[in-house]
C-alpha positions as CSV (number, residue, x, y, z in Angstrom):
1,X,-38.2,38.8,96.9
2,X,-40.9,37.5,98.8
3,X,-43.2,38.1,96.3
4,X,-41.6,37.0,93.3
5,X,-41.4,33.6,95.1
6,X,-45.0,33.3,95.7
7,X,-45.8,34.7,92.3
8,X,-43.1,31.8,91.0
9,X,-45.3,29.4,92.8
10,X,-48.5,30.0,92.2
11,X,-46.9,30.7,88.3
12,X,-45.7,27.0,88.3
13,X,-49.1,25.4,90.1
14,X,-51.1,26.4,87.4
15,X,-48.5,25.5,84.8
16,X,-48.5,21.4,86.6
17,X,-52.2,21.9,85.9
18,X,-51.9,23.1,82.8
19,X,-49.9,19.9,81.9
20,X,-51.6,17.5,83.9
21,X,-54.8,18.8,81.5
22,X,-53.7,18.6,78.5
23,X,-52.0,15.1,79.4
24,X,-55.5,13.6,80.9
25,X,-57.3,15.0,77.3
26,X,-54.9,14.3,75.3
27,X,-55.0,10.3,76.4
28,X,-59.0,10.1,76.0
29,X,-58.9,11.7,72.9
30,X,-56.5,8.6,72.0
31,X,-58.4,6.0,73.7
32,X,-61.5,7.5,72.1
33,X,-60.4,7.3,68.5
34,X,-58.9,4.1,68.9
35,X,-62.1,2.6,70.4
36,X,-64.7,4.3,67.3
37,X,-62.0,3.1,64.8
38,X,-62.6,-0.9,66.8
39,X,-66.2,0.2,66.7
40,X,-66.6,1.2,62.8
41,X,-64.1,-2.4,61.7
42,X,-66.4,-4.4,64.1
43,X,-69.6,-2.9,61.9
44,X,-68.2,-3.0,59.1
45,X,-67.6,-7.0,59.0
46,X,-71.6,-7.5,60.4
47,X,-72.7,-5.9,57.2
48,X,-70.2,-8.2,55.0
49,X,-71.1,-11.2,57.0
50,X,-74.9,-10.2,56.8
């Protein structure tokens, strides 16, 4: 039983990381995107102003 428990654990440690991963890239990826899409309508009214 013992080790079941610290398999369990160690099981559900890497899962948190897992999660906390995929979370973390998921939210750059976001940020990322959002900024190139700012990024690409800022350039693309300089070269209509121009």
């Amino acid at each position: 039983m013992g080790n079941f428990i610290l398999f369990l654990n160690s099981f559900l440690s890497y899962l948190l990381q897992l999660v906390v991963i995929a979370v973390l890239s998921g939210a750059t990826m976001f940020v990322g995107i959002k900024m190139r899409k700012r990024k690409n309508e800022q350039l693309k009214s300089e070269r209509t102003d121009a």
